[in-house]
C-alpha atoms as one frame of an Amber mdcrd trajectory, in Angstrom:
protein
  73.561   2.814   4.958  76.282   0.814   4.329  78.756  -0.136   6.710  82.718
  -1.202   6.156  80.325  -2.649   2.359  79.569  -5.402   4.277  75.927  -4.974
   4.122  73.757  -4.109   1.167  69.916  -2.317   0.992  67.809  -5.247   1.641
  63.814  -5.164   1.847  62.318  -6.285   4.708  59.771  -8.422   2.295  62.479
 -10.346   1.117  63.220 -11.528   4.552  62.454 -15.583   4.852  60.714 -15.332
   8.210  58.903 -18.861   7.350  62.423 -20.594   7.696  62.900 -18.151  10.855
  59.461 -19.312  12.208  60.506 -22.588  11.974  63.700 -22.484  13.800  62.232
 -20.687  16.726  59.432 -23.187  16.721  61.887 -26.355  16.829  63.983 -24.442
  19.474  60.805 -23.229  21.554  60.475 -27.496  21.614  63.638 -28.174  22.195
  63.933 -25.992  25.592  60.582 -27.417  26.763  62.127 -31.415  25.905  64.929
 -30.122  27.869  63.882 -28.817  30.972  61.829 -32.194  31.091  64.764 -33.935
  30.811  67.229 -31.808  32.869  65.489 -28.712  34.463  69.144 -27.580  35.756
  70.270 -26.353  32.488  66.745 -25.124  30.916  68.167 -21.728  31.487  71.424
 -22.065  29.760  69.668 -23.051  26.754  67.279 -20.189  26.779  70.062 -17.561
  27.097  71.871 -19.809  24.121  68.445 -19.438  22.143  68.965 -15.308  22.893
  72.140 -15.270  22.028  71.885 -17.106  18.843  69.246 -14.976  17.565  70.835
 -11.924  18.442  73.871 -13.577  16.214  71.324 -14.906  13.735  69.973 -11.256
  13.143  73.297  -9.625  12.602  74.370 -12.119  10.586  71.907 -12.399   8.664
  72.240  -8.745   7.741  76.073  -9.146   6.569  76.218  -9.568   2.921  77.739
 -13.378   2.175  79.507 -12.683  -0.771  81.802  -9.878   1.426  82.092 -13.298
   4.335  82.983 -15.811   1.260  86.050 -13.379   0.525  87.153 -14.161   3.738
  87.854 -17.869   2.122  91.333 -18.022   4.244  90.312 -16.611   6.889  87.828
 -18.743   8.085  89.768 -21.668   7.461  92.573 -20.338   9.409  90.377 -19.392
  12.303  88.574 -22.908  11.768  92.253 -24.514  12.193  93.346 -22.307  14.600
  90.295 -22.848  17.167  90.785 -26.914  16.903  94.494 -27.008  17.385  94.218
 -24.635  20.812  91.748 -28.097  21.760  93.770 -30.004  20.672  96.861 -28.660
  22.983  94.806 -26.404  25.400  90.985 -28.306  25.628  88.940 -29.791  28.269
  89.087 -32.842  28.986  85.798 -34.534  29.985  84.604 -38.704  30.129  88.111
 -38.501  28.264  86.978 -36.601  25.046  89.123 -33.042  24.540  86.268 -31.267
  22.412  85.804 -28.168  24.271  87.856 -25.125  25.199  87.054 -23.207  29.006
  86.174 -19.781  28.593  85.801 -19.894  32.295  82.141 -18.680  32.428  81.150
 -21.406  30.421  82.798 -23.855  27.508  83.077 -23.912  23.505  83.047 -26.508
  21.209  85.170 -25.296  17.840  83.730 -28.342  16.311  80.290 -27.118  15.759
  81.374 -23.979  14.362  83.894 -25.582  12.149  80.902 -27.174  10.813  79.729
 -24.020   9.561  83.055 -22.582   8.718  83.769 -25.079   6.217  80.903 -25.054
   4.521  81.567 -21.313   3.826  85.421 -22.026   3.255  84.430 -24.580   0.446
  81.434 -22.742  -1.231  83.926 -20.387  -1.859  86.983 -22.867  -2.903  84.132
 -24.430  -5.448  82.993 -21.314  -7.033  86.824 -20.399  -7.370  87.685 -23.600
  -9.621  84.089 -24.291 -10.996  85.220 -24.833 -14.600  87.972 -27.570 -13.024
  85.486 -29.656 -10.439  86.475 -32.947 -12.588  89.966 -32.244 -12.417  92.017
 -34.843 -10.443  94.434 -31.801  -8.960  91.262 -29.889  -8.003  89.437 -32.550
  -6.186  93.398 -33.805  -4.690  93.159 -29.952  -3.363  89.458 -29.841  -1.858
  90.290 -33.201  -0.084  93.804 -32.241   1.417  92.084 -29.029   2.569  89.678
 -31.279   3.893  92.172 -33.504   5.887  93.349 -31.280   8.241  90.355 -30.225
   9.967  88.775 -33.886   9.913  92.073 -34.935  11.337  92.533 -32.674  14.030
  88.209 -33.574  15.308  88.922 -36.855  14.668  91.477 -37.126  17.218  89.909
 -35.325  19.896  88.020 -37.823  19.543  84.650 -37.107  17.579  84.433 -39.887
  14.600  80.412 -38.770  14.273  81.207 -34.986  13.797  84.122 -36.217  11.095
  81.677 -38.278   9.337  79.068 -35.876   9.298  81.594 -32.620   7.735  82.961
 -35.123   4.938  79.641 -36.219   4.220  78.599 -32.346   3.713  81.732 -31.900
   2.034  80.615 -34.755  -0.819  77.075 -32.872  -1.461  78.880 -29.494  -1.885
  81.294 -31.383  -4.634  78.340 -32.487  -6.106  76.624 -29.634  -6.503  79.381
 -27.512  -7.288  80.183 -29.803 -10.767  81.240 -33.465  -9.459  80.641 -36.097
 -11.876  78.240 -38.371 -10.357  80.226 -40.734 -11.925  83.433 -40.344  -9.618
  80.951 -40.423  -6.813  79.607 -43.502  -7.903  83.173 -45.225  -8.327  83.767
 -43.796  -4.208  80.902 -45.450  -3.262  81.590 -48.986  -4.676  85.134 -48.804
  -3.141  84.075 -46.909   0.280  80.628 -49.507   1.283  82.826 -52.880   0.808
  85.656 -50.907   2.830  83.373 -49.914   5.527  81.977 -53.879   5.316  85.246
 -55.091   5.848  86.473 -52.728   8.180  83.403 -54.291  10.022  83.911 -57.493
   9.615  87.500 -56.944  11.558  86.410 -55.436  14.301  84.164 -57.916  15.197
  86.522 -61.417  14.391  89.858 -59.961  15.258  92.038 -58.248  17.486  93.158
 -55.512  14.876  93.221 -51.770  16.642  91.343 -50.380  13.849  89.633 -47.367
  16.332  90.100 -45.856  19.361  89.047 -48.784  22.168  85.780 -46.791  22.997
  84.738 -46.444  19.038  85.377 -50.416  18.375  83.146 -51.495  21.843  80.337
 -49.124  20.620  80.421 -50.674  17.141  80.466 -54.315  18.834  77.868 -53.515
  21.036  75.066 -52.427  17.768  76.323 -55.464  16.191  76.041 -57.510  19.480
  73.363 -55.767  21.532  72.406 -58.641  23.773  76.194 -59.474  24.680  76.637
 -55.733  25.784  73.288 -55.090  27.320  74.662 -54.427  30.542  76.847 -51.780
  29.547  77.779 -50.025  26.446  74.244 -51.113  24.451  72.669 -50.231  28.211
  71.614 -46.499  27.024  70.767 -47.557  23.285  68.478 -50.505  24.902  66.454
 -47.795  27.011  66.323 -45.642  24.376  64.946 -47.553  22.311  62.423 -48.871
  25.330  61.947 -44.778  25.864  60.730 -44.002  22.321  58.011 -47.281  21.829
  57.407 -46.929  25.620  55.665 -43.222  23.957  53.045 -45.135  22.291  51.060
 -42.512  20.206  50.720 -39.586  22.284  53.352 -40.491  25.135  53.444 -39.527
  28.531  53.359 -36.056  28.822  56.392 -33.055  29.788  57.759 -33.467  33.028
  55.698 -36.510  34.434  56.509 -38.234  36.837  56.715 -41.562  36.340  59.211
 -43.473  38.446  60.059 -45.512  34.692  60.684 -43.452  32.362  64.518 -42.716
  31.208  64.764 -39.366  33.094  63.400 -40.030  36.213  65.152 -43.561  36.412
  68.424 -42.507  35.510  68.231 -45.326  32.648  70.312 -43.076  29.813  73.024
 -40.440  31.364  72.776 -36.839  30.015  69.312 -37.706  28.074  69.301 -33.464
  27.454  72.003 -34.041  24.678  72.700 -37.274  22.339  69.530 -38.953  23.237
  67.202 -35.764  23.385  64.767 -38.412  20.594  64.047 -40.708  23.352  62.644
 -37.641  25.559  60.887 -36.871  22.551  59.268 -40.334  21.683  58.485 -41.167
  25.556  57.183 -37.508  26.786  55.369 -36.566  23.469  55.017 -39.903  22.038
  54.686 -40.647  17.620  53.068 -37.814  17.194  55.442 -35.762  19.021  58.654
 -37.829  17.084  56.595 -36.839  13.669  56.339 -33.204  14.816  59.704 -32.773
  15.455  61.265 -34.566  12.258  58.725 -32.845  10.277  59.865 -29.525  11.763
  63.064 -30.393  11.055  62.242 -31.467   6.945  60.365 -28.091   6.930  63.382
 -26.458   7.773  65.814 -28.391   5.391  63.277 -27.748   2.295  63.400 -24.139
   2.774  67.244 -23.619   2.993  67.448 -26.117  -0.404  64.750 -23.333  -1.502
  66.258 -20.292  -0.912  69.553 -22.197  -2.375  67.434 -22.662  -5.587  66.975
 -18.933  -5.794  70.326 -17.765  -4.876  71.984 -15.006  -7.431  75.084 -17.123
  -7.414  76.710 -20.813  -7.038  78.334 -19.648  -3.713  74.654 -18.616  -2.451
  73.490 -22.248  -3.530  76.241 -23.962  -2.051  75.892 -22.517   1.241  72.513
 -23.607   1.631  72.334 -26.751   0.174  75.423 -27.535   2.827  73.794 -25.762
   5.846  70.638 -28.123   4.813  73.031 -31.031   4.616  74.236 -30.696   7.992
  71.118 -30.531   9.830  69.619 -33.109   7.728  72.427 -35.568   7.836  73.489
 -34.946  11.619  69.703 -35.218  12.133  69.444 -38.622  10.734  72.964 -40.079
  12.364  71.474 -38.488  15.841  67.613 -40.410  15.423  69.525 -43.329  14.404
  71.365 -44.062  17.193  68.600 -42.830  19.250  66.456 -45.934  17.629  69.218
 -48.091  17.207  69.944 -48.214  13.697  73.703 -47.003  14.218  76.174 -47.423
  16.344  76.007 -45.215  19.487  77.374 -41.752  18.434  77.988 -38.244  20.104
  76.432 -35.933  17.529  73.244 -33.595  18.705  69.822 -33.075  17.421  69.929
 -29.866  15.629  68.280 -27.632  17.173  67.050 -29.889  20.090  69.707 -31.100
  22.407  71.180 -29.226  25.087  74.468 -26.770  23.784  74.973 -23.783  23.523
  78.204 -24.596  21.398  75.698 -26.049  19.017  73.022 -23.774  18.452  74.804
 -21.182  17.997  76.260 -22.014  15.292  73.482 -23.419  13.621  71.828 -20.198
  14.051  75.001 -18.258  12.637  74.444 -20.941   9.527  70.637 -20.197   9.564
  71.480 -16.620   9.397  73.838 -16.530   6.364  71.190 -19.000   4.716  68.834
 -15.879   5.262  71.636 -13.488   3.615  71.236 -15.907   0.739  67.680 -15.367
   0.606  67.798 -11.520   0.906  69.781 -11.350  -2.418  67.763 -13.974  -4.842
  67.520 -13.952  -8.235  64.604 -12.148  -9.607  62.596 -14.028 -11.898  59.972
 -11.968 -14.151
């Protein structure tokens, strides 16, 4: 039965319940890593994790070509959610990312992560005979703008990088010449080199005062050791301290990050180091495999879609978990700059998986209405 035509007859055989399998599996992990590292909120998460499969199911069930008509809306609601932050949000460590719902908090952020993707699968398929335009791409960027600007100053640089670098894959695979990305690329690394380069040998307020000290402190680790490289140190000391098969869930060893108090709120940004101490390399691999498992079968079901909006929403719902993935296990290891962005998935918020199960369940929409090959 259809209902308002915003579902369609699926079959229950065409349900991906190896990409579903996985997600509970990583999540399953996650809450464990979690309560290790924080039992006080193990529940929240759990109730987040019921929650965000009840949300997953429904959503899954919606038909995406009936949400991707809702092109305005969502980027409406998407604007609309970050300018109450931005006038009306929490305030907390001096960030203003979340809004008080007074039972708990939500951060628009993460579900403007999924938003846009929808709101630009859409504006692609719309002007897919004009992606190598200079008007259309002037467009897609200014659309862009206001949402990165408006996270951007709450502040949350990671979470801006993270949607524009989504934003490039969906250009890309919705017609971009490679070559224009090519020509971004040599002007944006020498920028980002120099930009660099300033912050470090002059007194040039490039960043917000907090953004420039973390940058100094990757560069110059052993000058800030003491304080802002103090949690990327430990973490770092966390995940080798592991070895191969690490210390086990919820020991109790008076050294370790948790039980020390070396890295503050180890449940969220630095979830890896739990991982690499408590369950070791092995534990590390298991969990970025997981996540690769998970990636490969969105960019599969993408493959299969009936339509370039299907394959654009999955190749950028893979795109954000695999890129804010690899900015979250790189600061976790040290290879960037210390940065507020969870492990998908893994760290503690509810703000957060939800909405990557809301994306997980429109990537299994997707995968309800492939192609049929003969």
């Amino acid at each position: 039965m259809k209902i308002l035509n915003i579902t369609k007859p699926y079959r229950l055989k065409d349900y991906k319940f190896t990409l579903l399998v996985l997600v509970l599996a990583l999540t399953s992990l996650g809450i464990m890593l979690i309560g290790s590292a924080k039992q006080s909120v193990q529940g929240k998460q759990i109730i987040g994790l019921i929650i965000g499969l009840i949300a997953l199911v429904i959503v899954s069930l919606i038909d995406y070509v009936w949400i991707l008509n809702l092109q305005w809306l969502l980027y409406a609601l998407t604007v609309g959610l970050l300018l109450v932050v931005r006038f009306f949000g929490k305030d907390v460590n001096g960030a203003t990312r979340w809004i008080d719902l007074g039972f708990t908090t939500f951060q628009p952020s993460e579900l403007a992560k999924i938003l846009l993707v929808l709101f630009f699968a859409k504006f692609i398929m719309k002007h897919e005979g004009e992606m190598k335009k200079p008007l259309t791409i002037i467009r897609a960027v200014g659309l862009l703008a206001v949402p990165c600007f408006l996270i951007y100053q709450q502040p949350d640089l990671s979470t801006t990088i993270s949607i524009a670098l989504v934003f490039c894959v969906l250009m890309y695979v919705g017609g971009l010449s490679y070559k224009f990305i090519g020509v971004v690329l040599l002007v944006t690394v020498p920028t980002v080199i120099i930009l660099l380069s300033l912050i470090v040998h002059s007194d040039l307020d490039l960043l917000h005062g907090y953004q420039e000290t973390r940058i100094l402190a990757w560069l110059q680790p052993e000058k800030y050791k003491s304080d802002e490289a103090y949690q990327q140190n430990n973490s770092i000391m966390a995940i080798g301290s592991g070895q191969l098969t690490g210390k086990g869930l919820n020991n109790n060893t008076t050294t370790s990050v948790k039980n020390g108090n070396f890295i503050l709120e180890p449940q969220t940004d630095f979830i890896f180091a739990i991982v690499g101490e408590e369950l070791g390399f092995v534990g590390c691999c298991i969990v970025i495999g997981l996540l690769l498992l998970i990636v490969i079968q969105c960019l599969l079901i993408g493959m299969r879609a009936q339509d370039l909006g299907g394959r654009l929403i999955c190749c950028g719902i893979a795109s954000q978990i695999a890129i804010q993935s690899f900015i979250n296990i790189s600061v976790a290891t040290g290879l960037f700059p210390n940065t507020g962005i969870p492990l998908p998935f893994v760290s503690y918020g509810m703000s957060s998986l939800l909405s990557m199960y809301i994306g997980i369940g429109i990537v299994l929409n997707v995968g309800l209405q492939q192609k049929k090959y003969k």
